[in-house]
Every structure is written in C-alpha cells, then in structure tokens.
C-alpha positions in Angstrom: -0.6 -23.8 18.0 -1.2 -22.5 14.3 -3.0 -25.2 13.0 -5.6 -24.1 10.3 -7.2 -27.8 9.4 -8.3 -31.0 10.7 -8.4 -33.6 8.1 -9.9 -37.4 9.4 -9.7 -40.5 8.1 -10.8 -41.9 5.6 -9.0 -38.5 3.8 -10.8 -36.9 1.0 -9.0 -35.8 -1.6 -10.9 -33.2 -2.3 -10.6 -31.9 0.8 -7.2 -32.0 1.5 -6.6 -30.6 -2.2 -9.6 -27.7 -1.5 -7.8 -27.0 1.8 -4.1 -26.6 0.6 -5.7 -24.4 -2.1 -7.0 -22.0 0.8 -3.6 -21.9 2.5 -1.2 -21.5 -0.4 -3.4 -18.6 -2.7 -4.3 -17.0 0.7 -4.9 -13.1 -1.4 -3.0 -10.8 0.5 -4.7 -7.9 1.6 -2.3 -4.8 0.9 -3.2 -0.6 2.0 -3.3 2.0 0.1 0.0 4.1 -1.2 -0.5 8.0 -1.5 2.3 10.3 -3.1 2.0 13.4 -1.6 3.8 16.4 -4.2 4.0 19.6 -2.5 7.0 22.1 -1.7 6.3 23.3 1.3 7.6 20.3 3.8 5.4 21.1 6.7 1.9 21.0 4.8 3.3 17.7 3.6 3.7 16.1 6.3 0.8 16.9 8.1 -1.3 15.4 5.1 1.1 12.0 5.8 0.2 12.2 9.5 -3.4 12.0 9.0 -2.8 9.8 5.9 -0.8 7.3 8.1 -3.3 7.5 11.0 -6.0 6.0 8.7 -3.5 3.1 7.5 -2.4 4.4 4.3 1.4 4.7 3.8 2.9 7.9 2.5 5.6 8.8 0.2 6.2 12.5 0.2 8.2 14.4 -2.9 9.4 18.2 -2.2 10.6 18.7 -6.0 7.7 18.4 -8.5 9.8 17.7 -11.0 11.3 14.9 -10.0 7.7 13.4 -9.2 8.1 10.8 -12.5 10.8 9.5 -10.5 8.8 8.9 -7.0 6.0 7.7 -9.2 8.0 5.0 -10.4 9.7 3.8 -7.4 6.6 4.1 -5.2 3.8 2.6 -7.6 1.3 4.8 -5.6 -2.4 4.3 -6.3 -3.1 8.3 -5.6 -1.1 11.1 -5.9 -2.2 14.4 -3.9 -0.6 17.3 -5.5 -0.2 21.2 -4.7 -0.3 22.7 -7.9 0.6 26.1 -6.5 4.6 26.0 -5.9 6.0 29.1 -7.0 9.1 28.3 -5.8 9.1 25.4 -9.2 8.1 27.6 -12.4 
C-alpha cells in the first residue's frame, strides 16, 4: 500500500530521523534536454524522433537567430546545431 518503512518499538531516533531524511531529499533523477537548431523542419524532427526514443526530450528551433531565446527558456544541456542554413545569412 505505499509504505516505505517499518519502524518498532522501542523507536530509535536515529532511525526514524535517518529514515525521514531518505524520503524527504529523495534526488530526483531528471533526462536529458537537447535543442535541436536547424532550418530545414523535417531533418529536425527526425533527430527529435530518435532523440525522444532514447528518453531525451527535444526542443526544436527553425530560426537560428532566435536560438538565445530557446536557450533560455529551455535550459538544454546540449544543443545540436546545423551550421549550414543558407536560407539565415
């Protein structure tokens, strides 16, 4: 039913305080964040397909330079850029 512990009596302190310790700073396990910058929308998105298959979420930007902007908002730890877009000069 959920329960994590089983404390007895006599309680121990220690225990109890080492146990709540455990359950309240519980590190949270977060995946990995990829910007991908590229112009052409279909390359893009095939790289978040297989991106998103292995667990990593995607943020895709079309317009390189508004890429400070995505960067910002999406905190990403990687960005994988096209630097060919000659559309973008």
């Amino acid at each position: 039913m959920g329960g994590n512990a089983y404390l007895v009596k006599p309680l121990d302190i220690g225990s109890l305080i080492e146990w709540i310790d455990k359950l309240v700073n519980k590190p949270t396990e977060e995946g990995y964040h990829v910007l991908i910058v590229d112009d052409d929308k279909e390359v893009a998105q095939h790289h978040a397909l297989i991106l998103e298959n292995a667990g990593i979420s995607t943020a895709i930007c079309h317009n390189p330079i508004r890429v400070l902007e995505y960067m910002e908002k999406y905190r990403s730890d990687l960005i994988l850029m096209d630097l060919y877009m000659p559309s973008f000069k």
